[in-house]
Backbone as numpy.savetxt, mean C-alpha at the origin, in Angstrom:
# Nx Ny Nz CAx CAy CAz Cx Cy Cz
11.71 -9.88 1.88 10.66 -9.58 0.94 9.51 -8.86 1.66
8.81 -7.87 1.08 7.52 -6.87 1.60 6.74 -7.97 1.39
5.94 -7.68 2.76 4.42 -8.40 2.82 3.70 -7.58 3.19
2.20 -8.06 2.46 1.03 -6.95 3.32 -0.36 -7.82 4.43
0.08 -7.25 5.43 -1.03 -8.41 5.76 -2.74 -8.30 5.00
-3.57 -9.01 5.76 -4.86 -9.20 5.37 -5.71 -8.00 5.93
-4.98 -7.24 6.95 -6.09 -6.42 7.70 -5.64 -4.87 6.88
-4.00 -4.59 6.34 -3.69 -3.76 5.64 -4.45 -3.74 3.99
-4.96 -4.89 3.62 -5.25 -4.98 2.65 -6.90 -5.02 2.91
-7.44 -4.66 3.61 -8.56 -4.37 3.74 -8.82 -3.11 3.82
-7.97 -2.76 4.40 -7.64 -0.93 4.98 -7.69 -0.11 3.98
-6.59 -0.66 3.06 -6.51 -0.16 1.42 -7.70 0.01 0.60
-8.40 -1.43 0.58 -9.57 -1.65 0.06 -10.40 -0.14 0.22
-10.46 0.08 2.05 -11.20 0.89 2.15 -11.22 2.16 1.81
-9.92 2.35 2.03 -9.37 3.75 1.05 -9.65 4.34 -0.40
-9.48 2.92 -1.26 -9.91 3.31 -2.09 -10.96 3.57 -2.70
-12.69 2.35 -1.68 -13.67 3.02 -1.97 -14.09 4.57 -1.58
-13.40 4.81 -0.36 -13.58 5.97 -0.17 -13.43 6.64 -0.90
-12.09 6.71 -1.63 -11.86 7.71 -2.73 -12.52 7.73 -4.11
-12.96 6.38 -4.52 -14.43 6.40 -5.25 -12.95 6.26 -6.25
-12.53 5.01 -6.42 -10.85 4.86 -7.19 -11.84 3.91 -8.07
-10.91 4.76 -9.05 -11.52 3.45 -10.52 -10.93 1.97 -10.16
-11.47 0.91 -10.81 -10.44 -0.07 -10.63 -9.34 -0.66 -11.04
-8.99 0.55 -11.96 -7.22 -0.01 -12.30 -6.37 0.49 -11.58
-7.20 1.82 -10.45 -6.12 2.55 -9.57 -5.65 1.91 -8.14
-4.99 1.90 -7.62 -4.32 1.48 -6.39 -3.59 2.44 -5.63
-3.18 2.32 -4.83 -2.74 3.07 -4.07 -0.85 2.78 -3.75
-0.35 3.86 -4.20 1.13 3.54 -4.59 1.96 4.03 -3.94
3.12 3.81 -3.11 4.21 3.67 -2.48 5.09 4.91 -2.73
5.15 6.12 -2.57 6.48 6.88 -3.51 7.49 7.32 -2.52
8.80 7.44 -2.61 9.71 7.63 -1.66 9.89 9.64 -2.18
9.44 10.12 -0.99 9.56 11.64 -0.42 10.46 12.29 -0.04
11.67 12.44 -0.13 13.16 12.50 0.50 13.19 11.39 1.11
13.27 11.06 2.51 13.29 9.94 2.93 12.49 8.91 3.76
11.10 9.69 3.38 10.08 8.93 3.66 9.20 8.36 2.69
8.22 7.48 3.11 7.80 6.60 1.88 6.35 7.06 2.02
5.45 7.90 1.01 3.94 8.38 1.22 3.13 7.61 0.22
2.25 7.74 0.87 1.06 6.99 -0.64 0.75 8.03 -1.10
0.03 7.61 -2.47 -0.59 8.18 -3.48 -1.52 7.35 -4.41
-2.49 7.89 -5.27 -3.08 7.18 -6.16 -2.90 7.05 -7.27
-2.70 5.90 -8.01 -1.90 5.74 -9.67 -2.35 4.57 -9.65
-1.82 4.06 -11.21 -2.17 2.81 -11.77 -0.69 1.84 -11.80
-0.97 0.82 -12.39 0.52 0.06 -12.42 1.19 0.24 -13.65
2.40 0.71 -13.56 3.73 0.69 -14.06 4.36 -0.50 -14.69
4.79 -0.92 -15.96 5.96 -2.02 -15.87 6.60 -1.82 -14.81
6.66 -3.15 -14.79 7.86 -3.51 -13.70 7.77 -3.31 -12.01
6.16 -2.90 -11.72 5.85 -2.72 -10.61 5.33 -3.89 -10.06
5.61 -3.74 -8.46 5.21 -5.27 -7.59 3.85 -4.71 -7.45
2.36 -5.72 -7.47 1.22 -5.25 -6.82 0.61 -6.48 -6.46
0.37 -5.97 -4.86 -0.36 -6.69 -4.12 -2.19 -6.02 -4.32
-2.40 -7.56 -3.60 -4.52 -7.48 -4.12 -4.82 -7.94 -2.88
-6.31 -7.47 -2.63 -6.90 -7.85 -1.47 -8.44 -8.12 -2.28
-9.00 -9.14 -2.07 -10.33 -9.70 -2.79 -10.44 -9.73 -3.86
-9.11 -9.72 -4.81 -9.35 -9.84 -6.35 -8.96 -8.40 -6.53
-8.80 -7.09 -5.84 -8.83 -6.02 -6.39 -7.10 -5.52 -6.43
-6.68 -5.04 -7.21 -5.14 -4.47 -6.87 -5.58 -3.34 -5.82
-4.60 -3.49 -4.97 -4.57 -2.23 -3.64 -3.12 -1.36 -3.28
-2.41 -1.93 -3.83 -1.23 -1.52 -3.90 -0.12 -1.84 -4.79
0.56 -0.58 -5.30 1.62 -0.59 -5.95 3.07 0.05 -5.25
3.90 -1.28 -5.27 5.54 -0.62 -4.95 6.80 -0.74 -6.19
7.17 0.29 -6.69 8.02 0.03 -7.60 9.19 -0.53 -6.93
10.52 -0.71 -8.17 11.71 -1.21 -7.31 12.37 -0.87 -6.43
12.56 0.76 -6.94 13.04 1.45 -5.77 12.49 1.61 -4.32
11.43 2.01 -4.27 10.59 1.73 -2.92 10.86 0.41 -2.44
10.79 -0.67 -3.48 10.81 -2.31 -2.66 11.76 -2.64 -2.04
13.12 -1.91 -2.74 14.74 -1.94 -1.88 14.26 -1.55 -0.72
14.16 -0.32 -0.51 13.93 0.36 0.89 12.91 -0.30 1.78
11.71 -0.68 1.68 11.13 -1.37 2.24 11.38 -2.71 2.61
12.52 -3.79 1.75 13.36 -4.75 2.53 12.53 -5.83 2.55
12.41 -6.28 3.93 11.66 -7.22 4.31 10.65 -6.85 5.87
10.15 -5.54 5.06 8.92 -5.08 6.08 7.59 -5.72 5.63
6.99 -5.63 6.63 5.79 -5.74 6.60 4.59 -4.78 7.10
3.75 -4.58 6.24 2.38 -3.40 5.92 1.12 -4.41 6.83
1.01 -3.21 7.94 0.14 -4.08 8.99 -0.84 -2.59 9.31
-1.92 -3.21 10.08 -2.86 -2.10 10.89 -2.97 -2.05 12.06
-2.36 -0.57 12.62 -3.06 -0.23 13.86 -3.81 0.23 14.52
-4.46 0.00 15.38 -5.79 0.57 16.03 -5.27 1.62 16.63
-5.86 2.82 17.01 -5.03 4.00 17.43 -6.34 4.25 18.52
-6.66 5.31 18.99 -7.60 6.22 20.00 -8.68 7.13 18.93
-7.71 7.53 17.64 -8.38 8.30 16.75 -8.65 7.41 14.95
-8.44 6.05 15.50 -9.27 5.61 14.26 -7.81 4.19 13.67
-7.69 3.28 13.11 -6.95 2.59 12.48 -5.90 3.27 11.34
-4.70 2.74 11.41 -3.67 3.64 10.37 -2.95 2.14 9.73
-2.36 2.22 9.13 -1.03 1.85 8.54 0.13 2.14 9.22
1.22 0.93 9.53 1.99 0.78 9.84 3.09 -0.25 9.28
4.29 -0.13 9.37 5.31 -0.84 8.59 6.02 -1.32 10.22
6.13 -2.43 9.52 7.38 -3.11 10.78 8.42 -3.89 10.07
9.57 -3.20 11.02 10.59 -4.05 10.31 11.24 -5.33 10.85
């Protein structure tokens, strides 16, 4: 099963004030040929969404959730700033 940790879900958070995101929008999962990119949308039937402080921050539909398995959505500190990272 996908998990997101607490520091990814802050990350998100921050993303989306940045983007000045209404609050029904989140930030959503879409599979790219065979990579998985975000984007901004609202929730779907039938979509999984994780929250960080009460706010939705992310949306993964089913298809994405297959592929993603039993990863987990974590943060890394880099040289040029914190990212998103998946571990499997």
């Amino acid at each position: 099963m996908f998990v997101m940790t607490e520091a990814a879900g802050g990350f998100l958070t921050h993303v989306l004030e940045e983007a000045h995101a209404a609050e029904d929008t989140a930030v959503r999962f879409v599979l790219e040929g065979e990579h998985i990119a975000p984007k901004l949308d609202t929730v779907h039937p039938g979509d999984d969404v994780f929250a960080h402080a009460g706010r939705k921050v992310l949306i993964v539909d089913k298809g994405v959730a297959r592929v993603l398995g039993s990863s987990i959505l974590d943060v890394e500190k880099t040289m040029s700033g914190s990212k998103l990272i998946l571990m499997h």
